[in-house]
PyMOL commands that place a pseudoatom at each C-alpha (Angstrom):
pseudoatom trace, name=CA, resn=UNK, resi=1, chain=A, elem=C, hetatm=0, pos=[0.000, 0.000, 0.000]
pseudoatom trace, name=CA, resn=UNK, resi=2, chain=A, elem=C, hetatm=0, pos=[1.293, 3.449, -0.704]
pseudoatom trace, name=CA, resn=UNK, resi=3, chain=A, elem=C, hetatm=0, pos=[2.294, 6.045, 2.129]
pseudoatom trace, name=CA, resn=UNK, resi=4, chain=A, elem=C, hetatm=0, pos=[0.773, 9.124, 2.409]
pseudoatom trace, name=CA, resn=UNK, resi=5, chain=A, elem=C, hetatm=0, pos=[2.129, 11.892, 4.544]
pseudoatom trace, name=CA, resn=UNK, resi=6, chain=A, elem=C, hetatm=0, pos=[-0.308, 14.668, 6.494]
pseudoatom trace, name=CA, resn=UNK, resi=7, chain=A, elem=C, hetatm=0, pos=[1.015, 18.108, 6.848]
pseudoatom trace, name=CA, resn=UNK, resi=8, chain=A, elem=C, hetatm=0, pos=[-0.832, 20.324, 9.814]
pseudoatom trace, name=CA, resn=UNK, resi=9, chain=A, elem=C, hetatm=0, pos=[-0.303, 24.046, 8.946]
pseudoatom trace, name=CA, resn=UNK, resi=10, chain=A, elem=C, hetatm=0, pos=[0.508, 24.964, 12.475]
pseudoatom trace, name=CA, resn=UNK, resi=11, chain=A, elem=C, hetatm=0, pos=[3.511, 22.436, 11.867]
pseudoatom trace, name=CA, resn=UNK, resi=12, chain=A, elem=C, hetatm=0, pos=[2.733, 19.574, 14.086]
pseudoatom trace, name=CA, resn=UNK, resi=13, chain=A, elem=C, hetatm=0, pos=[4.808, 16.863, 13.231]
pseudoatom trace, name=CA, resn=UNK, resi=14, chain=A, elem=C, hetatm=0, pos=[4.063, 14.982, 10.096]
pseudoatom trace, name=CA, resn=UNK, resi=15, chain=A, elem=C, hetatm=0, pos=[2.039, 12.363, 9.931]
pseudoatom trace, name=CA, resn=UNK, resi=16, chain=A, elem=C, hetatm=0, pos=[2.838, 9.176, 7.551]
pseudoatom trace, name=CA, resn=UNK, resi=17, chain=A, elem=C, hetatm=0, pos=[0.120, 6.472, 7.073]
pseudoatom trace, name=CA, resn=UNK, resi=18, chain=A, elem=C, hetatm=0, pos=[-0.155, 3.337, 4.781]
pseudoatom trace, name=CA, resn=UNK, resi=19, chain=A, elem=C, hetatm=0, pos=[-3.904, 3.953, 3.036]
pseudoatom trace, name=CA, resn=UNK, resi=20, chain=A, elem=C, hetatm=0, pos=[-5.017, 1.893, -0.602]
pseudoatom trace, name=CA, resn=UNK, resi=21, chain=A, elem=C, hetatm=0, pos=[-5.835, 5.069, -2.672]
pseudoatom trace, name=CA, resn=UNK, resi=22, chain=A, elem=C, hetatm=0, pos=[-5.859, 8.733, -3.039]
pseudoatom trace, name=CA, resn=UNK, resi=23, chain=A, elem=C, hetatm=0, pos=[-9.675, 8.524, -2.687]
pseudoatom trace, name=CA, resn=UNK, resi=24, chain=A, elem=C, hetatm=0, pos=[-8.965, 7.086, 0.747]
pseudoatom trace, name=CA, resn=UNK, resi=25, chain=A, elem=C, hetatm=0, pos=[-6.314, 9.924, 2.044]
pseudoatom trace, name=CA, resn=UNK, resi=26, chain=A, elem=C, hetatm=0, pos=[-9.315, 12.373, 0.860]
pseudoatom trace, name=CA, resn=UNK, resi=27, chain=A, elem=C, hetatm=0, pos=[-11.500, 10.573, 3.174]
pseudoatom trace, name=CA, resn=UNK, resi=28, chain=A, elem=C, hetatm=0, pos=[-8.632, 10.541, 6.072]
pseudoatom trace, name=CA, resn=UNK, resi=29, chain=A, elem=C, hetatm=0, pos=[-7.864, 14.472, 5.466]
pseudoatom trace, name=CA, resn=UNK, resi=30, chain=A, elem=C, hetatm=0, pos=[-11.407, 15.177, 5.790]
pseudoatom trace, name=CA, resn=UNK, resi=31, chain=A, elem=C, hetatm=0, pos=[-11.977, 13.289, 9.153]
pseudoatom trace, name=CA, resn=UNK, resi=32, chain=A, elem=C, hetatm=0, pos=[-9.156, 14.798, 10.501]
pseudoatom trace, name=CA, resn=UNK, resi=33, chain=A, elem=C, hetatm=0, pos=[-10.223, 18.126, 9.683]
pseudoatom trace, name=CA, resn=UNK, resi=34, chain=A, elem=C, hetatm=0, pos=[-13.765, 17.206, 11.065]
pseudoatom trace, name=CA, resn=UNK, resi=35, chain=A, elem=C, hetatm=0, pos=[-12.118, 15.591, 14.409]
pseudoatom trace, name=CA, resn=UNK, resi=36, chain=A, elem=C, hetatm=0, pos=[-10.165, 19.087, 14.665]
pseudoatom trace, name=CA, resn=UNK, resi=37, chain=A, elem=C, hetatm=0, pos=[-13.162, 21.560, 14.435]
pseudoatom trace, name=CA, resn=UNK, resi=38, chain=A, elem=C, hetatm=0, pos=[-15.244, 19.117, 17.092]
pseudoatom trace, name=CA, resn=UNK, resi=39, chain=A, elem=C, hetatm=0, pos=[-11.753, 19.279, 19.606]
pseudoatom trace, name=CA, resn=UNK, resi=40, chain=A, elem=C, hetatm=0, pos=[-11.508, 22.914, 19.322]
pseudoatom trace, name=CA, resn=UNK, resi=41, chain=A, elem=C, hetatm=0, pos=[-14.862, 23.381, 20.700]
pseudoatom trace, name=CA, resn=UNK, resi=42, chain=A, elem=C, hetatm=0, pos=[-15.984, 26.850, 19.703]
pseudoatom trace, name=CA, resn=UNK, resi=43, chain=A, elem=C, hetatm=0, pos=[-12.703, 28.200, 20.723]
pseudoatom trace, name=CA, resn=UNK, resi=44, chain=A, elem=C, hetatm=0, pos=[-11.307, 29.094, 17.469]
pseudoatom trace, name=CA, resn=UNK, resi=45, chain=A, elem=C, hetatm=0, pos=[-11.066, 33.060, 17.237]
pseudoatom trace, name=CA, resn=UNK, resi=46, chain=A, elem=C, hetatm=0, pos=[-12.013, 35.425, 14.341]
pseudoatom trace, name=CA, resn=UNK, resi=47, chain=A, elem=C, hetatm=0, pos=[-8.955, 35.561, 11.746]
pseudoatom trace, name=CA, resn=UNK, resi=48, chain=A, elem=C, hetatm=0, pos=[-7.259, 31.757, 12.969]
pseudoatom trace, name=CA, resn=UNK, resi=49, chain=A, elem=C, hetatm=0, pos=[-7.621, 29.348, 10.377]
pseudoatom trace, name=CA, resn=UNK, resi=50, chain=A, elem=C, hetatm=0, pos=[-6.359, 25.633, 10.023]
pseudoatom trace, name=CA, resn=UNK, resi=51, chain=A, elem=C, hetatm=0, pos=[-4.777, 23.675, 6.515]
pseudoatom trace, name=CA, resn=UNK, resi=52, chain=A, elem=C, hetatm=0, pos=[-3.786, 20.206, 6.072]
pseudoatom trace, name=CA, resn=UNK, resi=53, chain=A, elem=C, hetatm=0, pos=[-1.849, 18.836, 3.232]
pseudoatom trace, name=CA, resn=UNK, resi=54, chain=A, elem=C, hetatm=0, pos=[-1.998, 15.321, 2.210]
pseudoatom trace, name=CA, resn=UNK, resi=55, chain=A, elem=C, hetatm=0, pos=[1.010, 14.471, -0.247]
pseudoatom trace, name=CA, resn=UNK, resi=56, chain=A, elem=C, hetatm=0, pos=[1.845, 11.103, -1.946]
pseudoatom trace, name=CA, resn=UNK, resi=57, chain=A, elem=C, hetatm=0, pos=[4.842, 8.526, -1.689]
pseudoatom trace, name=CA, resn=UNK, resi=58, chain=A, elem=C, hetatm=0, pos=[6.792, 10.841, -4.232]
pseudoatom trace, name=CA, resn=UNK, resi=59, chain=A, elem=C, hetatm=0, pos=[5.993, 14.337, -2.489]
pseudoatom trace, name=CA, resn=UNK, resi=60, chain=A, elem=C, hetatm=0, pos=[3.248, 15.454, -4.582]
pseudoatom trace, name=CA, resn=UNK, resi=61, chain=A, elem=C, hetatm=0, pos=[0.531, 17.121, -3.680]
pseudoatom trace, name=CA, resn=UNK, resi=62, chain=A, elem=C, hetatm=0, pos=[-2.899, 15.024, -3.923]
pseudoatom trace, name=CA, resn=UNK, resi=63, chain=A, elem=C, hetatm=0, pos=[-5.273, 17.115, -1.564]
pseudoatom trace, name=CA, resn=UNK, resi=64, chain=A, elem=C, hetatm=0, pos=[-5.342, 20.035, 1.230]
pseudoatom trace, name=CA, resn=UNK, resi=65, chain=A, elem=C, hetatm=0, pos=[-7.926, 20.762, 3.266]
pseudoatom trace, name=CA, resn=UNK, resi=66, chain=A, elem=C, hetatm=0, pos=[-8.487, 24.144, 5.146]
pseudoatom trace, name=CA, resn=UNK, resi=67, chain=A, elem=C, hetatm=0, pos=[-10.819, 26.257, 7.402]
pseudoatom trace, name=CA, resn=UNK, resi=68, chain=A, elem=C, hetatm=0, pos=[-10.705, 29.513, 7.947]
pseudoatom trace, name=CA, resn=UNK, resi=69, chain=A, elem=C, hetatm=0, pos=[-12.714, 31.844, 10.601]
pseudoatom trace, name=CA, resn=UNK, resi=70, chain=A, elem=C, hetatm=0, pos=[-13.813, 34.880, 9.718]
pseudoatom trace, name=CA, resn=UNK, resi=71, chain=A, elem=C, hetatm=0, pos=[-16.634, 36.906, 11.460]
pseudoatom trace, name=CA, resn=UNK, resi=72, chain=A, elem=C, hetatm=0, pos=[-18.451, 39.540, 9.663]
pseudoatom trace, name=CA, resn=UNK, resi=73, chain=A, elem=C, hetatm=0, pos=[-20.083, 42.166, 11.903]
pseudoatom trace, name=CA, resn=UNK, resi=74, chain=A, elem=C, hetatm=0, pos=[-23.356, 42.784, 12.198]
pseudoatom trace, name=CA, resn=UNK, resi=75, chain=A, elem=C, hetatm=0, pos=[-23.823, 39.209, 11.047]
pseudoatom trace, name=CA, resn=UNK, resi=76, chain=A, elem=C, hetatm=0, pos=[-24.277, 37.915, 14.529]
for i in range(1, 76): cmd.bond("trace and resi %d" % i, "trace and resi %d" % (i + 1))
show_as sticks, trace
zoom trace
């Protein structure tokens, strides 16, 4: 099975995982991401944002997935 590798934008350390496809590091990137926004508990402030990069056995980029907050006033 090919290794992918999962980059955190607020460089925690890399993380390498054997998955079958790039289908299936999509699916891993976006649970992460999902697993990230339910740990921060509301506690994410206007302006901080989160990216994670998911890149292949030979260093290329196959997906990134990122969040950003940004309040609008008024809005709320």
């Amino acid at each position: 099975m090919p290794t992918y590798s999962f980059k955190w934008s607020d460089r925690r350390p890399i993380h390498e995982i054997e998955l079958t496809s790039d289908d299936h590091a999509w699916s891993e990137a976006v649970a992460s991401v999902g697993q990230l926004l339910r740990d921060v508990d509301g506690s994410m402030a206007p302006g901080e944002g989160v990216a994670l990069e998911v890149f292949d056995g030979e260093s290329r980029l196959i997906a990134s997935v990122s969040v950003n907050a940004i309040r609008h006033r008024g809005g709320l």
